[in-house]
C-alpha positions in Angstrom: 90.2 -19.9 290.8 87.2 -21.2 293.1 89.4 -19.6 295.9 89.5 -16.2 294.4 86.3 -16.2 293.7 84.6 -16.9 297.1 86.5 -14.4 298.5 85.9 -11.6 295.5 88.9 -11.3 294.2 90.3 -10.9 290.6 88.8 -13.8 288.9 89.9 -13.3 285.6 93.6 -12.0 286.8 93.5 -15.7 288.3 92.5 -17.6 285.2 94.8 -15.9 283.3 97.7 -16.3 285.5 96.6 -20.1 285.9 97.0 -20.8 282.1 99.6 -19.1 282.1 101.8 -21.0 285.1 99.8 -24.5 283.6 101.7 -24.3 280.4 104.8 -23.3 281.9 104.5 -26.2 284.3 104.3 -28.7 281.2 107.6 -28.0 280.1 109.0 -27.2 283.6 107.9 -30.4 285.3 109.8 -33.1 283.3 113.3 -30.9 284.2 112.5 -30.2 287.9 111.3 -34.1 288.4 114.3 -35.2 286.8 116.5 -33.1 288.6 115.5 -33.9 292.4 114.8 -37.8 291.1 118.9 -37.3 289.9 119.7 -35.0 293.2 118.0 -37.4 295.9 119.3 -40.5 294.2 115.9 -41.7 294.1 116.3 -45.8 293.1 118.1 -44.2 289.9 114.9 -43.2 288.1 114.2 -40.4 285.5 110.7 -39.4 284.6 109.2 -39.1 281.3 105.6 -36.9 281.7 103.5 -37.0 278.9 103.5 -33.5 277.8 100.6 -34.1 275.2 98.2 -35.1 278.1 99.5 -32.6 280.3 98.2 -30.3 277.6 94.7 -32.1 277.7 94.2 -32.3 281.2 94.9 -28.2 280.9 92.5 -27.7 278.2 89.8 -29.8 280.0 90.0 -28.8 284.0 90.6 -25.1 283.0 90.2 -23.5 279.8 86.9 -25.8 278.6 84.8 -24.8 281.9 85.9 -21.1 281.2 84.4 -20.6 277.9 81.3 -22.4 278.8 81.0 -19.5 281.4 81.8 -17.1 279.1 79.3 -18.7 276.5 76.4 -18.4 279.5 77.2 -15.2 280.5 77.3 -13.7 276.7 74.1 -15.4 275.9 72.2 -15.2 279.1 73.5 -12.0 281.0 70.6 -11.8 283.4 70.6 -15.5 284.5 74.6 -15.0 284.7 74.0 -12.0 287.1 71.3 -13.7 289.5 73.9 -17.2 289.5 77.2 -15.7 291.0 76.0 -15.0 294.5 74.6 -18.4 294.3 77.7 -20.3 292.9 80.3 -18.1 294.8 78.3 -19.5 298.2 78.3 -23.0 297.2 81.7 -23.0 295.8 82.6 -22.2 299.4 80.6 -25.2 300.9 82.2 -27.4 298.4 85.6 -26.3 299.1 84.9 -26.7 303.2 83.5 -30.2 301.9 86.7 -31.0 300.2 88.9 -30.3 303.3 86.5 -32.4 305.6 86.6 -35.3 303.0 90.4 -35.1 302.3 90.9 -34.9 306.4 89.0 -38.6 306.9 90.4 -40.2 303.7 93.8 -39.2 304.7 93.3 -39.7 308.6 96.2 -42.5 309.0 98.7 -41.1 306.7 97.9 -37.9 308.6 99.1 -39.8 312.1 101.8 -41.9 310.2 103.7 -39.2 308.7 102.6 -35.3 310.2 106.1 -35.8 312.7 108.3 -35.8 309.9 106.6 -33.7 306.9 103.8 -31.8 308.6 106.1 -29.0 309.5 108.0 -28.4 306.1 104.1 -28.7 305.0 102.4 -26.1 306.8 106.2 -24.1 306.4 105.9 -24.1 302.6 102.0 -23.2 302.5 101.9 -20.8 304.9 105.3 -19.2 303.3 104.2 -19.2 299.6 101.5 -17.8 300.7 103.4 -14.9 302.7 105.6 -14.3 299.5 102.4 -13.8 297.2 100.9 -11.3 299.4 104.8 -9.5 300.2 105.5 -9.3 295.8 101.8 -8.3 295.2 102.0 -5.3 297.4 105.8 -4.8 297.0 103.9 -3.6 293.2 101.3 -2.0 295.1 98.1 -3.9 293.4 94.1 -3.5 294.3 93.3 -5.2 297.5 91.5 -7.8 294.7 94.5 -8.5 293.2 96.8 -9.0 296.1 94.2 -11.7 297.2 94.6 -13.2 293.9 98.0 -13.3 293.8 98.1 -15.0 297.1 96.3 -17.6 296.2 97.8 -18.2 292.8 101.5 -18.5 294.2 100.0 -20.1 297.5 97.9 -22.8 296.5 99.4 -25.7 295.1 98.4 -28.0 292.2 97.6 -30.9 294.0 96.1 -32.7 291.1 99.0 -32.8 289.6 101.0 -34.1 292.5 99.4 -36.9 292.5 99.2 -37.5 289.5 102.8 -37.7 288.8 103.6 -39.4 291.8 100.8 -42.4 291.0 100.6 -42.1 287.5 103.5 -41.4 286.3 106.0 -42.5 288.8 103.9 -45.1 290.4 105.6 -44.2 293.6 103.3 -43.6 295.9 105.7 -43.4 298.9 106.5 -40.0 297.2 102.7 -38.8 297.9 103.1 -38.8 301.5 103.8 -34.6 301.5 100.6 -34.0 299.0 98.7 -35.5 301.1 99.5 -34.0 304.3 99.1 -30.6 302.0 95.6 -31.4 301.0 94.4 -31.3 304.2 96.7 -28.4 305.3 96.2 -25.9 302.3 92.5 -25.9 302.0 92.2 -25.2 305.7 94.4 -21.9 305.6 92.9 -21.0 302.2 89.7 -20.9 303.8 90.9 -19.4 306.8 92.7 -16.4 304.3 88.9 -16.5 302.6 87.8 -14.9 305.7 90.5 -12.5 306.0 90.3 -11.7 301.9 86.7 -10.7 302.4 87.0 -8.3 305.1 89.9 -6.9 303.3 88.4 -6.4 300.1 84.9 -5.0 301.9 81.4 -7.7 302.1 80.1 -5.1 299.4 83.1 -4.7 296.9 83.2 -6.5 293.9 86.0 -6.4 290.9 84.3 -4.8 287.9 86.2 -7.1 285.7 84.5 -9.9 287.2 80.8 -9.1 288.2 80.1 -6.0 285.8 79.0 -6.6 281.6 82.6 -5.2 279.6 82.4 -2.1 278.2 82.5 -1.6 274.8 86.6 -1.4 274.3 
């Protein structure tokens, strides 16, 4: 979401599409775990996720701070108006923040393990994000749209990762790929920011995100 909207994209397309894909993912999950846990023999374990705060996490990381917005913007418009430019730069240091922290934090693991999973990494970000772009104008969407859908399919739940790997698996051998990802994913998201902006125009702006609805 904070991708698609630095670079102007479909906002709400991207919220939707993020519920949407969150509560697939808690019944999806638990199956595709157990499966490759099953598949790779891995010391004979099978997962139980708790589907119930899978469900709260959802409500709290995505749906709660999207009303609130919606709250602000229906009761103060003008302030609403004169905050996005303001929030879609900062969102953008943030995010450039988050791949400088995640870089340092992760510096040895980086080192330890980039010869064995840093190329199926960067293959699998750079290819879901490939696909996303290829289906989005195999439909022939708005430029807005196709960068929303590349982000969607291409950027991963990290968050989640980790969470099932420490949390729930309390494995954290099994982290080792995430965390090569979280430095490799933000950097060509921000990189496709660039790219996203110039595609979309400096100027253009989805209606559906920036512009009051019409009545209907």
């Amino acid at each position: 979401n904070a991708y698609s909207f630095a670079s102007r994209a479909d906002v709400p397309l991207c919220v939707t599409l993020s519920a949407i894909t969150s509560v697939i993912t808690v019944f999806s999950i638990p199956f595709l775990i157990n499966l490759a846990l099953h598949t790779f023999s891995y010391r004979g374990q099978l997962a139980e996720l708790p589907v119930l705060n899978m469900l709260r996490d959802l409500i709290g990381y995505t749906l709660f701070p999207l009303v609130l917005g919606m709250v602000v913007r229906g009761v103060f418009p003008e302030f609403a108006e004169r905050a996005v430019e303001p929030i879609r730069k900062s969102v953008l240091y943030l995010m450039i923040a988050v791949l400088l922290l995640g870089a340092v934090s992760s510096y040895q693991e980086l080192l330890d393990h980039y010869a064995s999973a840093g190329a199926l990494v960067v293959t699998m970000n750079l290819l879901t994000m490939a696909l996303g772009f290829g289906l989005a104008k195999l439909f022939k969407l708005p430029t807005p749209q196709v960068v929303t859908i590349v982000f969607e399919v291409g950027v991963q739940n990290l968050s989640l990762a980790f969470a099932i790997t420490f949390t729930i698996l309390q494995q954290p051998d099994l982290a080792v790929a995430g965390l090569l990802y979280a430095v490799v994913m933000p950097a060509t998201a921000l990189a496709f920011i660039s790219i996203a902006r110039r595609m979309i125009g400096t100027d253009a702006r989805p209606a559906s995100a920036v512009a009051p609805a019409e009545p209907g």
